[in-house]
C-alpha positions in Angstrom: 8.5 -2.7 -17.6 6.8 -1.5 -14.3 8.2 -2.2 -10.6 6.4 -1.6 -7.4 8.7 -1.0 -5.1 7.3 -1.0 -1.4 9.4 0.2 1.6 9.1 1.1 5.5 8.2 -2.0 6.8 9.8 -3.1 10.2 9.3 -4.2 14.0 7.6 -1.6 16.3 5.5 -2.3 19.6 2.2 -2.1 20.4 1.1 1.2 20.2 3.7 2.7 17.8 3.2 3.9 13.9 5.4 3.1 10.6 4.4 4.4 7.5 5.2 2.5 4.4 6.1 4.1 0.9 5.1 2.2 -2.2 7.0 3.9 -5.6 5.9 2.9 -9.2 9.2 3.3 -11.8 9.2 2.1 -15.2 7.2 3.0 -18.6 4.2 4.7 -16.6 1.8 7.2 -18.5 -0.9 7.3 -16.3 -1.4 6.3 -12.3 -5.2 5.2 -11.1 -6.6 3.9 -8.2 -3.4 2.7 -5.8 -4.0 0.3 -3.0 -2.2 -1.5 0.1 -3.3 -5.3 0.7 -2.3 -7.1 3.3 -1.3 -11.1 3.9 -0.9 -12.6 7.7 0.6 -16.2 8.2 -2.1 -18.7 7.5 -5.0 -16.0 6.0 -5.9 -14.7 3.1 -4.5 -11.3 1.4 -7.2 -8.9 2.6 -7.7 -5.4 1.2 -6.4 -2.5 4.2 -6.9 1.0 2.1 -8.0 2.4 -1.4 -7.1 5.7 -3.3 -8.7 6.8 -6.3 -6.4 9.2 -8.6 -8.5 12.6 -7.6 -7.9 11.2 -3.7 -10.8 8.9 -2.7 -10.5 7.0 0.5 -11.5 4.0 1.4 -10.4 1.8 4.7 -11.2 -1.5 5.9 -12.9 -1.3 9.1 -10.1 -2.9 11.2 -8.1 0.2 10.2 -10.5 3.0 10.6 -9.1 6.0 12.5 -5.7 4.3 12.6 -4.1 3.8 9.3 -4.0 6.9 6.5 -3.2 6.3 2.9 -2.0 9.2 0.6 -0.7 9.5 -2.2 1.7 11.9 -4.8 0.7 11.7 -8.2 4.0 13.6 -9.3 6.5 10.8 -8.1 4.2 8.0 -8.9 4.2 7.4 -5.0 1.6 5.6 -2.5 2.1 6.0 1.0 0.2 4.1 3.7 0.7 5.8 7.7 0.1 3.4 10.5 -0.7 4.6 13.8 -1.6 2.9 17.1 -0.6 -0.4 16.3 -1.9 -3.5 17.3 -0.2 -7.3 17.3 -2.9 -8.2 14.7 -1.8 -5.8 12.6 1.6 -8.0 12.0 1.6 -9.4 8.3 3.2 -8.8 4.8 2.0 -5.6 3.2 1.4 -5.4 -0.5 1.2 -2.2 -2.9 -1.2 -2.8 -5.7 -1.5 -0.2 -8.8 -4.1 0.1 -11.8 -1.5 2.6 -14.4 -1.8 2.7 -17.8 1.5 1.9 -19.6 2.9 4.4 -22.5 1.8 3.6 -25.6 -0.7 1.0 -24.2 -4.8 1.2 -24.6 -5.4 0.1 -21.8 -4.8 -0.2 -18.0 -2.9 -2.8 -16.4 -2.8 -4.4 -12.8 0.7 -4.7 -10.5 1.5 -5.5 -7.5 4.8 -4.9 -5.4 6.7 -7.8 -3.6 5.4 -6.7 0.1 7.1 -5.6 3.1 7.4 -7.1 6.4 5.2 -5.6 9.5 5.7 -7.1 12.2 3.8 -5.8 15.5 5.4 -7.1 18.6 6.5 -6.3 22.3 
C-alpha cells in the first residue's frame, strides 16, 4: 500500500505564508512527477504547482512569484511554500504523486486526503 500524507495546512491572514509538507510511505520504488492541486468551496480542483523528479517547475499563474514547490527525493517528500497570501487562496489542498510501486511495471497515480487553507483576517 501507498499513503499520501499532507500536512501544514492552517488559518493565517492576508499577507502571511504556510508551507505544506506532502510525505509518500508505503511500498515505493520509484517517485516521478509530484504535484499540489487545489479544491475551493463550490469550484473545481485546479492544478497550483508541478515537479518533475530531476526538479522541473511549473506554476499556475495565480501563484507565480508567491508559492514555491520543492521537493526531497530521499524521504519521498513534496513540499509546497506559500507566501503573500491572499483570501482567494483559501481552499483544500491536495498532494498528487506518479511512483512506481516495488515489484510493479508500471507507474501508478495517488492522491493524499488534502489539508485545510484557510486565508482569513
Amino acid at each position: 500500500q501507498v499513503q499520501l500524507v499532507e500536512s501544514g495546512g492552517g488559518l493565517v491572514q492576508p499577507g502571511g505564508s504556510l508551507r505544506l509538507s506532502c510525505a509518500a510511505s508505503g511500498t515505493i520504488d520509484t517517485m516521478y512527477a509530484m504535484a499540489w492541486y487545489r479544491q475551493a468551496p463550490g469550484k473545481q480542483r485546479e492544478l497550483v504547482a508541478t515537479i518533475t523528479r530531476g526538479g522541473t517547475t511549473n506554476y499556475a499563474d495565480s501563484v507565480k512569484g508567491r508559492f514555491t514547490i520543492s521537493r526531497d527525493n530521499a524521504k519521498n517528500t513534496v513540499y509546497l511554500q506559500m507566501n503573500s497570501l491572499k483570501s482567494e487562496d483559501t481552499a483544500v489542498y491536495y498532494c498528487n504523486a506518479d511512483l512506481k510501486r516495488l515489484g510493479a511495471l508500471g507507474t501508478s497515480n495517488y492522491w493524499g486526503q488534502g489539508t485545510q487553507v484557510t486565508v482569513s483576517s
